[in-house]
Kinemage of the C-alpha trace (Angstrom):
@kinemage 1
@onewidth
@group {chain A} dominant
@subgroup {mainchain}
@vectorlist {calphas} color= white
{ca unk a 1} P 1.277 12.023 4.413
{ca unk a 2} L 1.197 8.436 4.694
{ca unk a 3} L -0.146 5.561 2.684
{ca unk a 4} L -1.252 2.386 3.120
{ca unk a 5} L 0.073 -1.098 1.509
{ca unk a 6} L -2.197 -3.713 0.805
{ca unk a 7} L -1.204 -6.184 4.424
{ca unk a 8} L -2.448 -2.780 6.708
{ca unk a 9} L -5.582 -2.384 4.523
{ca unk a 10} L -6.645 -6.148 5.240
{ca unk a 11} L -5.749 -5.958 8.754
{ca unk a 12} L -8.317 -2.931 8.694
{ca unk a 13} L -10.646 -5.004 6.611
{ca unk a 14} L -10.779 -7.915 9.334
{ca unk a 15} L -10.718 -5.267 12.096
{ca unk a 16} L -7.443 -6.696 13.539
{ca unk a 17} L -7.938 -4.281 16.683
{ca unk a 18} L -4.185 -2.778 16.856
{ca unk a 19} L -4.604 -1.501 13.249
{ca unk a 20} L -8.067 -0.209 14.047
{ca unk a 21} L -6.876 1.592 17.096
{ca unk a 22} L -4.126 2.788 15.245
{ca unk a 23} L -6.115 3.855 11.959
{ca unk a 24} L -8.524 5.814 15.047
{ca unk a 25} L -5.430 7.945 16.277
{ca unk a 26} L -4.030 9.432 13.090
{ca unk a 27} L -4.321 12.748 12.847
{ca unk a 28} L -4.717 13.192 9.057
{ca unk a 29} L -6.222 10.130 6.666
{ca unk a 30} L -4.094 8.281 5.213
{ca unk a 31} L -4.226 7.729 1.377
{ca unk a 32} L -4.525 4.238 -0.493
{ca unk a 33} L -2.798 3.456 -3.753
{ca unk a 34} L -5.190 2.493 -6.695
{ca unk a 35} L -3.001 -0.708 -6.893
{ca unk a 36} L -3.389 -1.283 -3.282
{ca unk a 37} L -7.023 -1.772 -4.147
{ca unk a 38} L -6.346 -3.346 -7.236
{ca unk a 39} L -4.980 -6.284 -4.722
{ca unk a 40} L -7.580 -6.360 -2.644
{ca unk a 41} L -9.910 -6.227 -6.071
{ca unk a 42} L -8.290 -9.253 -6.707
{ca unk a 43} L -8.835 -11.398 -3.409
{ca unk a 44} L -12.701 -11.226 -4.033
{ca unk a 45} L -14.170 -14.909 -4.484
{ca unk a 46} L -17.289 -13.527 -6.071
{ca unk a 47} L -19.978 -10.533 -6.699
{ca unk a 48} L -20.714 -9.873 -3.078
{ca unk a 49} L -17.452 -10.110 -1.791
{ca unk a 50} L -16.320 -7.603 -4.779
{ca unk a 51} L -19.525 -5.347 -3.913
{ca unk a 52} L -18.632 -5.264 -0.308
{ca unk a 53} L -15.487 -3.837 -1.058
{ca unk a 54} L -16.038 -1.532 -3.652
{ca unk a 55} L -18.890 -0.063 -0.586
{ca unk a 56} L -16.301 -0.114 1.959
{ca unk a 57} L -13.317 1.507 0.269
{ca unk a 58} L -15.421 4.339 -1.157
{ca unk a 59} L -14.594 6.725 1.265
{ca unk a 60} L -10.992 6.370 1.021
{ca unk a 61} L -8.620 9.097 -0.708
{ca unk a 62} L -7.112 6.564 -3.845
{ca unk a 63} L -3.793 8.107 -5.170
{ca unk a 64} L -2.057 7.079 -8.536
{ca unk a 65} L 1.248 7.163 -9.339
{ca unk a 66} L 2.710 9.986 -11.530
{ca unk a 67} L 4.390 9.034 -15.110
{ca unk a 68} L 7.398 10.128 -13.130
{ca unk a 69} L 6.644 7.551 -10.567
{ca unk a 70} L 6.249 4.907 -13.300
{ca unk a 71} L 9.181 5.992 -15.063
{ca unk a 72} L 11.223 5.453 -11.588
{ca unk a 73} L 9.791 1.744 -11.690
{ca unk a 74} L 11.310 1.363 -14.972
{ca unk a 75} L 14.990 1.608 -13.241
{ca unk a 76} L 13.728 0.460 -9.683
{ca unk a 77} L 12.244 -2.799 -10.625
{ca unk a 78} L 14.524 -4.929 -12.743
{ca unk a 79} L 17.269 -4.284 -9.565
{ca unk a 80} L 14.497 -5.052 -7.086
{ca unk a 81} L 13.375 -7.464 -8.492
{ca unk a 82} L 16.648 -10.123 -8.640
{ca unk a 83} L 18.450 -8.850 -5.323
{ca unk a 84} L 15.177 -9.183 -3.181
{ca unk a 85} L 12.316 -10.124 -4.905
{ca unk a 86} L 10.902 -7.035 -5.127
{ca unk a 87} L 7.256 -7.808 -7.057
{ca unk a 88} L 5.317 -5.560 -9.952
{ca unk a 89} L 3.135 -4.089 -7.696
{ca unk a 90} L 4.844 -3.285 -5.021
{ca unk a 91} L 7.228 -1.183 -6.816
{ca unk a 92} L 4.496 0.697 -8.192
{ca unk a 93} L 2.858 1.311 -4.655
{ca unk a 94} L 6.548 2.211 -3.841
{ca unk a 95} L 7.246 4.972 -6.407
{ca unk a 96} L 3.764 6.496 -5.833
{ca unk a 97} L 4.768 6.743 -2.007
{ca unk a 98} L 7.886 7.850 -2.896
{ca unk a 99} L 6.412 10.795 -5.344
{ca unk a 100} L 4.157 11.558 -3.018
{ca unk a 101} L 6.679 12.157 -0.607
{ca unk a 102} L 4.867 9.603 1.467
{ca unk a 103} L 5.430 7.470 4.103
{ca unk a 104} L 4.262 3.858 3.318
{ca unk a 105} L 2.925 2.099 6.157
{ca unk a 106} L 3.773 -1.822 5.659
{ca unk a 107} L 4.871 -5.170 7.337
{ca unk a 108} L 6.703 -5.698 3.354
{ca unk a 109} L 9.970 -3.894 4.567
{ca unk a 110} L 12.499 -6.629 3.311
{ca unk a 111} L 10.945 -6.365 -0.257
{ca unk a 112} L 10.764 -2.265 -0.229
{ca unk a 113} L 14.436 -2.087 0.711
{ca unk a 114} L 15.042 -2.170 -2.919
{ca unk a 115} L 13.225 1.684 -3.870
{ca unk a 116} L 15.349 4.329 -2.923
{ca unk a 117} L 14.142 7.110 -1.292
{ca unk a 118} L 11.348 5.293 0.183
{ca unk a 119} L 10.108 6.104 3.811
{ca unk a 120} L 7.901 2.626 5.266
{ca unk a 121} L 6.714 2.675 9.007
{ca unk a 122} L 5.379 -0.339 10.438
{ca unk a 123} L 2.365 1.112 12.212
{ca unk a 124} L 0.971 -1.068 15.048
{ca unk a 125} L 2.546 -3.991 16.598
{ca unk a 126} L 1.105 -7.231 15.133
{ca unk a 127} L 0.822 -10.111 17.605
């Protein structure tokens, strides 16, 4: 299973074509983190932007994270967070992968070095 952080999910948003044609060649869909849409929630400028997005990430399979996965965070973050600036969010998205047994598919890798156990694939080549 693989999910997908918050930079892949814009680069779908603007239709960045190597993301596209990489989105178009997986064999199973990929899920999305609630908090991953939480972040994109929270670049909307106003109502239509917010609608927009609401209508185009309804299709998508949203996954939370587990009180397990949250009570990971709870040991994961406070290291993460001084020795490479690990941020709130992303550890959250990180544990949920990492529950999951999920592959996260991010250009963040120098932040997520910090979760152990995590798998992150950096799926297309940006240019």
């Amino acid at each position: 299973m693989r999910l997908l952080d918050t930079d892949v999910m814009i680069d779908l948003r603007r239709e960045y074509p190597p993301a596209l044609a990489w989105i178009a060649h997986l064999a199973d869909e990929p899920g999305v983190p609630g908090f991953v849409m939480l972040e994109l929630m929270e670049g909307c400028r106003n109502l239509r932007e917010m609608r927009r997005l609401q209508r185009d990430v309804a299709p998508w399979n949203i996954v939370w994270p587990s009180t397990a996965d949250l009570q990971r965070s709870l040991v994961t973050f406070p290291r993460g967070y001084l020795q490479h600036n690990l941020g709130l969010v992303d550890v959250l998205i990180a544990e949920c992968a990492v529950g999951l047994g999920a592959t996260l598919c991010t250009f963040n890798v120098r932040h997520f070095r910090a979760v152990p156990n995590l798998v992150t694939e950096q799926p297309y080549r940006r240019g």
